[in-house]
KEVEXTI-205744 format. One record per residue (C-alpha): residue number from 1; residue in one letter; chain; x, y, z. Coordinates in steps of 0.1 Angstrom, whole numbers. Layout:
// KEVEXTI-205744
(NUM 'A' 'A' (X Y Z)),
...
END
This chain:
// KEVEXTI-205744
(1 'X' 'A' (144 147 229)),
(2 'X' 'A' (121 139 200)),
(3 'X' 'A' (114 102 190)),
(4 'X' 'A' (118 89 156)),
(5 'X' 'A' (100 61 142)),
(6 'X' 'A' (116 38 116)),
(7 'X' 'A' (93 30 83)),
(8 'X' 'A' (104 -4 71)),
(9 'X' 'A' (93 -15 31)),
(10 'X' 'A' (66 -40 36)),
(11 'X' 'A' (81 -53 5)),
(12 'X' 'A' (117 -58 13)),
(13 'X' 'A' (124 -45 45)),
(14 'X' 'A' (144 -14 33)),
(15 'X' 'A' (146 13 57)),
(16 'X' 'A' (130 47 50)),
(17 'X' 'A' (157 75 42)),
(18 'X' 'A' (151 114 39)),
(19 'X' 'A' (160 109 -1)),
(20 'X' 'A' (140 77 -12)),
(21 'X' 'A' (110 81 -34)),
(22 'X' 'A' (82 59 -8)),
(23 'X' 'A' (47 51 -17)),
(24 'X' 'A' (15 42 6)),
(25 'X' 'A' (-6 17 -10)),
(26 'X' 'A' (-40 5 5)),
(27 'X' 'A' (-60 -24 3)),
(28 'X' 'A' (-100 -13 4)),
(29 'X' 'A' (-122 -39 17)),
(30 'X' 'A' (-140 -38 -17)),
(31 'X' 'A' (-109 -48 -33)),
(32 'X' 'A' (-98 -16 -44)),
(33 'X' 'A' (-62 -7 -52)),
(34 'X' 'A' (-48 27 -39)),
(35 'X' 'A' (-10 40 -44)),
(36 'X' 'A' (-3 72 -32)),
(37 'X' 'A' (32 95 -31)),
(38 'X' 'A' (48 94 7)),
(39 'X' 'A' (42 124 14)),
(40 'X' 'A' (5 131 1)),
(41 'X' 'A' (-18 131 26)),
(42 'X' 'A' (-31 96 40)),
(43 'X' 'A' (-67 104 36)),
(44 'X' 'A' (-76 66 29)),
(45 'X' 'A' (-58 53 61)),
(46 'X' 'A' (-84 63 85)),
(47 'X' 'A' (-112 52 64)),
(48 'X' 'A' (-135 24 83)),
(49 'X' 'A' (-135 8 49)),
(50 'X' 'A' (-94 3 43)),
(51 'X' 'A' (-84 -31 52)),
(52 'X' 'A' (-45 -19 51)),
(53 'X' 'A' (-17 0 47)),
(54 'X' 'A' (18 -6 30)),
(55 'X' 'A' (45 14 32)),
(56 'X' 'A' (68 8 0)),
(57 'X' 'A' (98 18 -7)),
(58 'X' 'A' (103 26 -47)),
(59 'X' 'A' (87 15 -80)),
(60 'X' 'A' (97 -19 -79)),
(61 'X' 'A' (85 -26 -45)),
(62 'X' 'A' (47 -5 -54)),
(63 'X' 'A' (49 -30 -88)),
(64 'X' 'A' (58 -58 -69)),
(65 'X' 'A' (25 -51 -45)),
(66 'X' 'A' (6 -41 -70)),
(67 'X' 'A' (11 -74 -90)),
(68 'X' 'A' (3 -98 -62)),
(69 'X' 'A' (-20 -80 -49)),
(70 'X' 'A' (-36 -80 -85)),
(71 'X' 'A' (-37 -116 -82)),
(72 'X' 'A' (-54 -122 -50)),
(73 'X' 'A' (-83 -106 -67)),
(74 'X' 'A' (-83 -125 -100)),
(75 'X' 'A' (-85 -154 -78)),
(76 'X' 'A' (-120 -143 -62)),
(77 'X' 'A' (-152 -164 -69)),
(78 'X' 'A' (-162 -133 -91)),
(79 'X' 'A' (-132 -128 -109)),
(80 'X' 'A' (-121 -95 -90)),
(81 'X' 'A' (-156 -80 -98)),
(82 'X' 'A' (-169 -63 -67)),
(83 'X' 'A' (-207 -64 -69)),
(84 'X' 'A' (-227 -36 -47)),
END
């Protein structure tokens, strides 16, 4: 018996169907934005360096992230410049 687990939109809670167009996004500890198709592969996820991992559902919900994520960074001290 095999065991399925169920991918939720961190976005709006939509549950992941065989047909639906999903993205990964990930949030880099340098502030860096990543959006990737569902079914490339995750090579970002196991990176010591990624701070997380969002499973979205569609364009709207990868927008929607995108935007407020987008907006957290403007809000930095330096302006969502990452200095090395």
């Amino acid at each position: 018996m095999a065991i399925r687990e169920a991918v939720i939109c961190d976005e709006c809670d939509a549950l992941k169907r065989e047909v639906n167009h999903w993205w990964r996004g990930y949030l880099r500890n340098d502030g860096s934005l990543y959006l990737l198709p569902w079914d490339s592969i995750p090579v970002l996820g196991s990176d010591a360096s990624t701070k997380s991992e969002v499973h979205l559902c569609g364009s709207n919900c990868a927008l929607r992230w995108v935007s407020a994520q987008m907006a957290v960074i403007a809000k930095t001290p330096e302006g969502g410049c990452i200095h090395a």
